[in-house]
N, C-alpha and C positions, 0 to 999 in steps of 0.2 A: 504494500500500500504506500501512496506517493504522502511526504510531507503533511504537502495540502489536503489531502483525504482525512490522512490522521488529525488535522487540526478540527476541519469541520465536523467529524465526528465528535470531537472533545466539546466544541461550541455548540454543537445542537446537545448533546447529552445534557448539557451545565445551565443551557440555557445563560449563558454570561449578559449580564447588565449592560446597556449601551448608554453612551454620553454624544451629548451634540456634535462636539469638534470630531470630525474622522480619525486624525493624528491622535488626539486624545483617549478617544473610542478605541482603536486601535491598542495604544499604547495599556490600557486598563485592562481589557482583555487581557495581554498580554501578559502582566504583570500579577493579574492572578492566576494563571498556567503555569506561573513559574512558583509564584510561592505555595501552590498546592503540589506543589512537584511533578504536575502534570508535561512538563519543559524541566527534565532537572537539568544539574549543573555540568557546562561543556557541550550542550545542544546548539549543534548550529542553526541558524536562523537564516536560511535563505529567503529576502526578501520579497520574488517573483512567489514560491510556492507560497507565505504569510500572506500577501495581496491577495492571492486567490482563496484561500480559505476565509479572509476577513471580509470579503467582499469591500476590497477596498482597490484602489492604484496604486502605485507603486513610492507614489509621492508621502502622503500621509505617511505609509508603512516605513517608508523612510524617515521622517519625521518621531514617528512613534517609536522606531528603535535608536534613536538619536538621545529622545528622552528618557528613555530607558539605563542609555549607555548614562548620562547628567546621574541618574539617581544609584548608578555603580550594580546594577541591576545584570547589564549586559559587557561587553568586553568582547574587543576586536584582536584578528590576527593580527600578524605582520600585514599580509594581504587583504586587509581592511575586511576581512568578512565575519560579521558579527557573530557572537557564541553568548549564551547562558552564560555568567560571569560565576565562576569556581575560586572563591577568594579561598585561602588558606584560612586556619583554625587561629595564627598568629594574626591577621590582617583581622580577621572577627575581632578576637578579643582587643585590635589594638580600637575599632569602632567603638565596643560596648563600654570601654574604660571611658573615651570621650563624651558620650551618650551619660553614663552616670555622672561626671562630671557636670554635663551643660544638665539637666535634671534636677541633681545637688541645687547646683545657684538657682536654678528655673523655682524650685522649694521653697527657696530661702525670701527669695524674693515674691511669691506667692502669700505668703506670710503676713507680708505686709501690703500687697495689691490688690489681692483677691476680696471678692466682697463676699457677704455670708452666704449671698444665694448661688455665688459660683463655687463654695466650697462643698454646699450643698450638693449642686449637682453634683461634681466629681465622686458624692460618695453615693449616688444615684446610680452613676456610672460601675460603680465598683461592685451594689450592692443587685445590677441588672448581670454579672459574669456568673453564670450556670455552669458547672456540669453540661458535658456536650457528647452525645455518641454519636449521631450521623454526620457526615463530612462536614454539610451546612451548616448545623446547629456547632460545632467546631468551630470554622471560619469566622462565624457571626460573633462566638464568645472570644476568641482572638480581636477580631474587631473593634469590642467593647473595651477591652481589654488598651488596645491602645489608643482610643478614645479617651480611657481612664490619664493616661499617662500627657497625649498631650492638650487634654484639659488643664492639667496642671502645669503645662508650658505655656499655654495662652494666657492662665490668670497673672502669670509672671509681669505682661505687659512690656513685653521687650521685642521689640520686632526682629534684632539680628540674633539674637538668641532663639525665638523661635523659628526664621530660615534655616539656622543651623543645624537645628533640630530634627527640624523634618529631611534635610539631608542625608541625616545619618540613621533616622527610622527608616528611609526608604532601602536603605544599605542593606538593614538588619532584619526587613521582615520577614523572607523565607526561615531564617536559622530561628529568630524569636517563633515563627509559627510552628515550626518542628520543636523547639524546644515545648512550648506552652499544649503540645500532644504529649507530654510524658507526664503521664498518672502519677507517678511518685511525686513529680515537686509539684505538685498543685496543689496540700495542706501548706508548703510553706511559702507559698505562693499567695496565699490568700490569706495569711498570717502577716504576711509582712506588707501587703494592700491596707490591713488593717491599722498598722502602726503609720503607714504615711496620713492615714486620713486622721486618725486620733493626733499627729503630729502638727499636723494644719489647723484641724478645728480649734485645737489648743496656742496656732499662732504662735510656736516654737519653731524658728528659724533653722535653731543647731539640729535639732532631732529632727525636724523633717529632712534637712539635707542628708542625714546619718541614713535616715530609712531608707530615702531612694538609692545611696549609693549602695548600699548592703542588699538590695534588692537586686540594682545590677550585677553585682557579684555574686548573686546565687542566679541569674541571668547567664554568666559565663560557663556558669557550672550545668546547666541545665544545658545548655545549647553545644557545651565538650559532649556530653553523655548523650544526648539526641546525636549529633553526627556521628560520633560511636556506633551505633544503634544502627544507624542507616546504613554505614559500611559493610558494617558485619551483614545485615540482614543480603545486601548486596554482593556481597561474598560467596553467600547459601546458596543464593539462586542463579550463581555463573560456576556454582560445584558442578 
């Protein structure tokens, strides 16, 4: 089966969400095939067969794997032909360290920007993350999940602070989304949701920053032991 066949069939089965802009439409598709691991890491992306499965030209798809490549998503040869971007476990964790870090101050400064009804939500947001067994129900609580986090970058009220942010969320969401499927760290996962929000409501600068970072660092650890997981299983099945 050609590329393009395999794609349309992944987009009729998923039924995937469409957005106005084609580039954009394009690009979002895209960017959920890959963090469902439907496109994993090292797939190349032939342009012409992507246009044809997206029902799009070749411009947009150009466009969309452009944006793609901006959010470190995607990654090109030498001979400019784009692939699923395969960062190393050191390149991860050198993102996540940065991520808690901008998190930390995004905290601290939440602390004192944030108003009660945004604190409010965010614990809305925390208190809406379920238990998920079908894919959807999964995706959706991952979702929520980082909805959770950059709620609490937008109450920071810092505009370069949160471009950055989202920079490095885009980096990060395939390995966060494979981490946040392993069952074991989901009590301390939502154990430690619970000290950032107690840490805010209480308008503690030092300890909410403490939470979020100690949060990313069991972040690192979750997301070693998730690619772990994937190897090996990937191992099994080329026995």
């Amino acid at each position: 089966m050609s590329t393009a066949l395999k794609l349309i069939n992944i987009i009729e089965k998923d039924g995937l969400a469409r957005s106005p802009s084609l580039s954009e439409d394009a690009a979002l598709q895209l960017r959920e095939m890959i963090l469902l691991g439907q496109l994993p890491p090292g797939t190349q992306l032939p342009e012409r067969d992507l246009a044809q499965a997206l029902g799009v030209s070749r411009t947009p798809m150009r466009e969309a794997i452009r944006l793609l490549a901006n959010e470190g998503l995607v990654s090109y040869t030498h001979s400019r032909r784009p692939f699923v971007a395969d960062p190393s476990l050191a390149e991860i964790n050198d993102c996540l360290r940065v991520q808690g870090a901008l998190e930390a101050l995004a905290g601290q400064w939440a602390c004192a920007q944030a108003s009660d009804s945004e604190i409010d939500a965010i614990e809305q947001l925390n208190a809406s993350i379920k238990e998920a067994r079908g894919a959807e129900e999964q995706l959706q609580a991952f979702r929520l999940d980082m909805q959770f986090h950059q709620a609490i970058v937008a109450a920071a009220r810092n505009k370069a602070l949160a471009e950055t942010h989202t920079t490095y969320n885009a980096r990060l969401w395939r390995v966060r989304f494979l981490s946040s499927q392993r069952e074991e760290g989901r009590p301390e996962t939502r154990m430690e949701h619970s000290k950032i929000i107690d840490a805010l409501q209480a308008r503690d600068p030092r300890a909410t920053a403490e939470a979020l970072q100690n949060h990313l660092r069991t972040a690192e650890k979750n997301v070693a032991a998730a690619l772990a997981e994937l190897s090996s299983r990937s191992d099994e099945a080329s026995a």
